[in-house]
N, C-alpha and C positions, 0 to 999 in steps of 0.2 A: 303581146304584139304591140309596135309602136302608134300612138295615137296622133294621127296631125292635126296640128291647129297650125291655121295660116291667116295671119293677120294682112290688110290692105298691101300691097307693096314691097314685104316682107321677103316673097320668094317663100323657098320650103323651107320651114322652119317646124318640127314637131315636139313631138313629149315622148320622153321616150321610159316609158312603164316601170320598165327591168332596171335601166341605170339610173333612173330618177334625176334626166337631167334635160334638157334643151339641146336637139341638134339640128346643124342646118344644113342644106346640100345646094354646090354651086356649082352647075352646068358646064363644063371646060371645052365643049366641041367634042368632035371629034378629033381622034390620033392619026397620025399618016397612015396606019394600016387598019382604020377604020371604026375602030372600038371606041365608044362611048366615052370620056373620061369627067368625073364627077370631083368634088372637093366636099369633106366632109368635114365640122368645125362642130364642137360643144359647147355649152355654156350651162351656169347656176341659174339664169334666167334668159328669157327669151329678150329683152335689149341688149343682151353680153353676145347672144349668138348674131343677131341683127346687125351689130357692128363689126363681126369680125368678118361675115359675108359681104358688106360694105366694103370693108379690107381688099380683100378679096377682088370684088369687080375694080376697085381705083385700081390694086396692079393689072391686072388685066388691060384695063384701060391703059393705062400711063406704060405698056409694054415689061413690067416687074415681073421675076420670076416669081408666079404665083406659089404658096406657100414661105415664101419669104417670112410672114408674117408671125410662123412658131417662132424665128428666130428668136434666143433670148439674148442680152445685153453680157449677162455670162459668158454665155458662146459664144459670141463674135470678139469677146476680148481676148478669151482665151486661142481661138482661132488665130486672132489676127498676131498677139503675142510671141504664139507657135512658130507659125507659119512664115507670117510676113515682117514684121520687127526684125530679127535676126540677118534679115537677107539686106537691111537697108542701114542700120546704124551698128556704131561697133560693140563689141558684148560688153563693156561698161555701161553702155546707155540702155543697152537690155533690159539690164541690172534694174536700171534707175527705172525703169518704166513698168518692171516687173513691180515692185513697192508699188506706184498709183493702177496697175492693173488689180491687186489684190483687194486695194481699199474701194476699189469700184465694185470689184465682182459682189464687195461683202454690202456695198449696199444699195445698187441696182443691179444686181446680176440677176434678179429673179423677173423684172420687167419684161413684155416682149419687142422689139428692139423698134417695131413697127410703132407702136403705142408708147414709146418713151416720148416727153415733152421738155421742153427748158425748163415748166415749173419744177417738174422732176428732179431735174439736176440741180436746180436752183434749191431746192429743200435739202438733197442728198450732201451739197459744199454748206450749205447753212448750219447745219447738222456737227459738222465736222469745224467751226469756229473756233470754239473752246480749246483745242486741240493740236490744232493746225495753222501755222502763218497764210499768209498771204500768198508768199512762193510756192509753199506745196497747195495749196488750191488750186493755184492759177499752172502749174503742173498737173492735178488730175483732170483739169479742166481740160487743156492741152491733149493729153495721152487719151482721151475718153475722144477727144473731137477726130484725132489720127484714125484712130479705130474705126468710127463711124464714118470721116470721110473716105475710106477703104468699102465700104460697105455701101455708100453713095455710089461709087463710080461702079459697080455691081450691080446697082438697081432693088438692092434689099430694102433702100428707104429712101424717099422722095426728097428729105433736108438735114441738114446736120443740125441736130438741137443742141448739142454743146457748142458750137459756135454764135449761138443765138441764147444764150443764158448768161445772166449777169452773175458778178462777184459777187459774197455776200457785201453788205453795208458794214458788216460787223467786224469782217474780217480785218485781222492785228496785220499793222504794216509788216515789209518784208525788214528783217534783219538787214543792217548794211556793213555789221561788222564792224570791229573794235579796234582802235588803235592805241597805243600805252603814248604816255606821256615823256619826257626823257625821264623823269622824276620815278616815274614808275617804272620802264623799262631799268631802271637800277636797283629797285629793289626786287626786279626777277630775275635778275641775275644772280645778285645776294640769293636769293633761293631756290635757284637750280643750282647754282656750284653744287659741286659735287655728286651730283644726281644720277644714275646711270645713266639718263637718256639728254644728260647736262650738251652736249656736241651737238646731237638731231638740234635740239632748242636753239640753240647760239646757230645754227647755222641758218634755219627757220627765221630766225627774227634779225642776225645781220645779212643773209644773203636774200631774204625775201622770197625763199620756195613755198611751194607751194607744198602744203603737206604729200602728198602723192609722189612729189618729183624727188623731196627729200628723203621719203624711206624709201626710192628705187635708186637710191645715189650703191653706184658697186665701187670696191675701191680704183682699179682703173678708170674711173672718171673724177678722179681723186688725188692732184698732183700737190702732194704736201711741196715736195720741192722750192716750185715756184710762188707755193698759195694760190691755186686755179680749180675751180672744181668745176667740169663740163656736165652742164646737165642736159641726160639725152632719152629720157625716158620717164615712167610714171608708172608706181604701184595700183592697181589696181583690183578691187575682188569683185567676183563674180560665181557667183551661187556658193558663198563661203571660202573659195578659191581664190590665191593670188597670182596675178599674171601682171607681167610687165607690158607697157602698152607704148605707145607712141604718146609723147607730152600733146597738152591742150589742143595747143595751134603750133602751127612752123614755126612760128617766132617763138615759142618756149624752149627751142630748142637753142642755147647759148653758155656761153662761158664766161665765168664771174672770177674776178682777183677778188680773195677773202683777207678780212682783217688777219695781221697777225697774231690777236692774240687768238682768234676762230681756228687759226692751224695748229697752234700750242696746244688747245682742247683738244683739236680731231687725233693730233699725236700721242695723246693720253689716254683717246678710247681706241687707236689700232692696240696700243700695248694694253690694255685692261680686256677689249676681244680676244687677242693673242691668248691671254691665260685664262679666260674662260675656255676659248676653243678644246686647248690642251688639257682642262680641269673634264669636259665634258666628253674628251676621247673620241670614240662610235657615235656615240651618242647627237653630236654634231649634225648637224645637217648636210645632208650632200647637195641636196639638189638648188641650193643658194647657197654655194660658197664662196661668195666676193662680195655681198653685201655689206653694206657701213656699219647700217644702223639695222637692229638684230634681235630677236626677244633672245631667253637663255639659251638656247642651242641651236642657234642659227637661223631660225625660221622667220619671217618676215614679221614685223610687228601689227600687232591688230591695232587698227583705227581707234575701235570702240575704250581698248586698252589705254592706250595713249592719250585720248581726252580726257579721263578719268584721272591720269597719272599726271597731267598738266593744272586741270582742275584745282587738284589736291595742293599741287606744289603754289600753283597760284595765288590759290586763300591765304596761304599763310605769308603771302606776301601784302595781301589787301586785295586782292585784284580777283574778288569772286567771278566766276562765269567765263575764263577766259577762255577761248579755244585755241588749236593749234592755228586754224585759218586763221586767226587777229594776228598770229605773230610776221605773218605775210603784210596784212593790213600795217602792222607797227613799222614797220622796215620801210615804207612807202615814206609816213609820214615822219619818220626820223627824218630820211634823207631829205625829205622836203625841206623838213624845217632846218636842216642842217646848211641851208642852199644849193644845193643839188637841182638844174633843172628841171621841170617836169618831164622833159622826152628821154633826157638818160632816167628818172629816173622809170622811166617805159621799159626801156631799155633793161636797166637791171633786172625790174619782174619779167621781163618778157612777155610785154602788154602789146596787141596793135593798139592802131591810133597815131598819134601824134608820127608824123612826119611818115607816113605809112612806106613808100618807096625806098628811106636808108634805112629806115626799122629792121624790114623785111630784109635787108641783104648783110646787115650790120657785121656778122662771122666772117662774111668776105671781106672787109673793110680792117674788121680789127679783131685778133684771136680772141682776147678777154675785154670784160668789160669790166675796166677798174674803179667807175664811178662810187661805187659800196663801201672801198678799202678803208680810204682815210676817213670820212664820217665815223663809221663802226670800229675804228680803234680810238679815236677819240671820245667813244662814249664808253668804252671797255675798258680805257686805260683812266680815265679822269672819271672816276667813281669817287663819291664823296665819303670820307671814313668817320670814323667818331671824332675825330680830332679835328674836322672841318669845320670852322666857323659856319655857322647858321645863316 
């Protein structure tokens, strides 16, 4: 039988024999149809049961759906993940938010959502320095505050403590991304020639795509012809799946005149696709058959694949660390340096900003944007050779 002890102020709080533990009971009124209702709460000690019944009466007070208080920090990410993420951002950002939902749940998900603090969070991103830049912190930071302020306007918790928790101190700034030199961008040329994925690269680093926008390039948006390539979409995956999406922002949506020696190359990977296509028969992919750029039987190239393959070719240029996104970064600062305005060269990446109002309409203005052409064949075609004086 349960024994109670009731301490000054406490309310019922007893001992309970059989489960050898602390429990307490919080009075809830009465129901519309009359019956009694109680709240019942456990603890390892009698201050664990005290506070949670404190819990307890503040919602009450403050109008919270009482019981709120089991909620854990797990469950309301995974909830809100489920549930509510989907319904408001597009399933690439899902994606993205699913990776800082995971790394939260693994290490407050066991908290209850009531009793989480900013010190909390503040130790759980501390934790994670070593590890982690500055941008994914200040991303789980973000995704953890979404969550919570979802659960705010709910009344499950009275303040958002990830909006109220600082960065670590410690935390490594954010990467800003790499730009090559001209000096450098010629010896990765030197070492992608001939590369299979030598076209995606040149096209990357003289057109300034964005990796996404460059592996959803299909050949209809692909006018060897003229040298014009329309980019009008973005690879994207989403739970290991690829799907094609709508580009960044409006303004990624544009059309670029490419060097000509960048069409020479893309001429060289239709016919080199062409004989794999036919080397690979069935085997070929059906369900992406116009795509440029391809792993070997058609299917979209994996991200993870392709930094590794860039990597590789990279080092042995000098140029350890490089990623695909720097060869977007390099294209800016060629052009730059090449004297290429800053607003065209907005304009080429398909950056807002600068001059927002012709930015924003510039496809009506002018089919292509050939600001790219002549820079990028003169760093393509004036390549220095061993016979070059020093």
């Amino acid at each position: 039988m349960a024994t109670r002890r009731r301490a000054n102020g406490e309310g019922a709080i007893y001992w309970n024999e059989a489960r050898q533990r602390y429990e307490g009971l919080l009075d809830l009124g009465r129901s519309a149809d009359g019956r009694r209702r109680r709240r019942k709460v456990t603890g390892r000690d009698r201050g664990e049961v005290a506070r949670r019944l404190s819990e307890l009466r503040q919602q009450l007070a403050t109008g919270q759906p009482v019981g709120a208080g089991a909620l854990t920090v797990g469950e309301l990410l995974e909830r809100w993940i489920t549930d509510v993420a989907p319904g408001r951002v597009e399933p690439g950002t899902v994606a993205s938010y699913r990776w800082a939902v995971d790394h939260l749940v693994e290490g407050l998900g066991g908290h209850r959502l009531v009793r989480l603090t900013p010190e909390d969070v503040e130790a759980f991103l501390a934790a994670r320095t070593d590890t982690l830049g500055r941008a994914s912190l200040v991303r789980l930071r973000a995704v953890l505050g979404q969550a919570i302020r979802w659960a705010e306007k709910r009344g499950h918790v009275a303040r958002n403590v990830a909006a109220l928790a600082d960065l670590p101190v410690a935390a490594r700034a954010a990467s800003t991304g790499r730009a090559t030199t001209v000096d450098e961008a010629h010896r990765l040329l030197d070492a992608i020639s001939g590369h299979r994925h030598e076209a995606l690269w040149l096209v990357q680093l003289t057109g300034g795509l964005r990796p996404g926008e460059a592996a959803a390039l299909r050949w209809p948006d692909v006018d060897l012809a003229n040298g014009v390539v329309h980019v009008r979409s973005s690879l994207r995956w989403t739970d290991g799946r690829p799907h094609l999406a709508e580009p960044k922002t409006p303004r990624s949506r544009r059309s670029l005149v490419l060097a000509p020696a960048t069409v020479a190359v893309l001429r060289a990977h239709r016919s080199r696709q062409s004989a794999e296509r036919l080397a690979a028969g069935p085997r070929w992919s059906t369900e992406w058959p116009d795509l440029v750029f391809t792993a070997e039987l058609g299917t979209p190239l994996d991200p993870a694949n392709l930094r590794r393959a860039l990597a590789r070719v990279a080092s042995q240029a000098g140029l350890d660390g490089l990623r695909p996104y720097d060869l977007r970064h390099s294209a800016a600062s060629l052009l730059a340096a090449s004297g290429v305005p800053l607003e065209r060269v907005a304009d080429v990446l398909g950056h807002d900003g600068l001059r927002m109002a012709r930015l924003v309409y510039v496809h009506a203005l002018s089919p292509s944007i050939d600001d790219a052409a002549a820079p990028m064949e003169a760093l393509l075609r004036h390549r220095p050779t061993a016979t070059d004086p020093p």
